[in-house]
C-alpha positions in Angstrom: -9.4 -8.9 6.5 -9.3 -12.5 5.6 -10.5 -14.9 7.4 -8.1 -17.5 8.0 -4.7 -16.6 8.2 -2.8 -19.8 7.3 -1.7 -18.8 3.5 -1.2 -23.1 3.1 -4.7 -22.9 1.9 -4.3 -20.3 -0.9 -4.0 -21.0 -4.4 -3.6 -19.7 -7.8 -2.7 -19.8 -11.5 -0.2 -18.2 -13.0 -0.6 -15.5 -15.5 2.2 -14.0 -16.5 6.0 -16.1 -15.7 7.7 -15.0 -13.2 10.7 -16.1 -10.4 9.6 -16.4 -7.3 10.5 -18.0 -3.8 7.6 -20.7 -2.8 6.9 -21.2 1.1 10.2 -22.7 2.7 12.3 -23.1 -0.1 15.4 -20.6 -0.3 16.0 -20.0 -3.8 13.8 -18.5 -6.2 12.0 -21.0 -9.3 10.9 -19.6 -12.4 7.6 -20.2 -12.8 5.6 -20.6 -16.5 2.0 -19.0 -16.9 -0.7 -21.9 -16.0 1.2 -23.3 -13.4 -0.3 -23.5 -9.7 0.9 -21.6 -6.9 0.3 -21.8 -3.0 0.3 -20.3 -0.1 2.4 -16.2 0.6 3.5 -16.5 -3.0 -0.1 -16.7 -4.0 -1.5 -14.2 -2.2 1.6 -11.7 -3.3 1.5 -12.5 -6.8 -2.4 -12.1 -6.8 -1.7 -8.5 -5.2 0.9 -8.1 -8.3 -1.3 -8.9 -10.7 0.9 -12.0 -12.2 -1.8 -14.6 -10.9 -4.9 -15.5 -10.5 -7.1 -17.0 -7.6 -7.7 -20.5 -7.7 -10.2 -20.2 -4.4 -10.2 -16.9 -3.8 -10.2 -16.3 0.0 -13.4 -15.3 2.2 -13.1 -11.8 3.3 -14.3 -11.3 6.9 -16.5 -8.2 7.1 -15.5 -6.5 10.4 -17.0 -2.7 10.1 -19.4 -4.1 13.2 -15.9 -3.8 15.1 -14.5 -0.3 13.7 -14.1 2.6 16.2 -14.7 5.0 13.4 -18.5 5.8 11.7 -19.3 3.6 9.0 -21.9 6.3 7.1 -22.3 9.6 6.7 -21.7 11.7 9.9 -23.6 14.8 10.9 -21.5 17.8 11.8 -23.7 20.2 14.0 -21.3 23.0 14.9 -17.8 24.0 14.4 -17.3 24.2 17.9 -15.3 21.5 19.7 -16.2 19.8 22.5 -16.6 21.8 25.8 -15.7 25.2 24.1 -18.0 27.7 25.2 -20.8 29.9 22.8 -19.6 33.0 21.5 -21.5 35.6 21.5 -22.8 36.7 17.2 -22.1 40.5 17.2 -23.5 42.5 15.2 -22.2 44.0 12.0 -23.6 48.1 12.0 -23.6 49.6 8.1 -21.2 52.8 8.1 -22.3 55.0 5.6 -20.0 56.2 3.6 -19.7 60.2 3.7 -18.6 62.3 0.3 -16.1 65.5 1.3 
């Protein structure tokens, strides 16, 4: 998770050209590798692989805040919650008779 969410402040280079559609403009601009790119287009062309971060954004570390286990868990029994013991039986040997 990032830690701000305002994509104004994202930047990057371009590494491969591309057309894109920058932040409030409504048609697309081809853009040539080196130049700078800001804000959603950033952060999608990053994702694509056809730019690279200029400041790359602070990632917020929020595993503090998950509901789910972070390491290993410990499984004790295959039993679920409030299901009852059952009872190990016995296996007896038959012997096996010849006619």
């Amino acid at each position: 998770m990032l830690v701000n969410d305002n994509d104004a402040s994202l930047t990057a280079r371009v590494t491969s050209s591309f057309s894109g559609v920058p932040d409030g403009e409504v048609y697309p601009i081809k853009f040539a590798v080196g130049a700078i790119i800001r804000g959603s287009l950033a952060r999608s062309e990053v994702e694509s692989g056809r730019a690279e971060w200029l400041n790359p954004p602070k990632i917020e570390n929020k595993a503090h805040d998950s509901p789910f286990p972070t390491g290993p868990v410990e499984l004790s029994s295959s039993r679920r919650p409030g299901q009852a013991k059952t009872p190990k039986t016995s296996r007896k040997r038959v012997e096996k008779r010849s006619f």
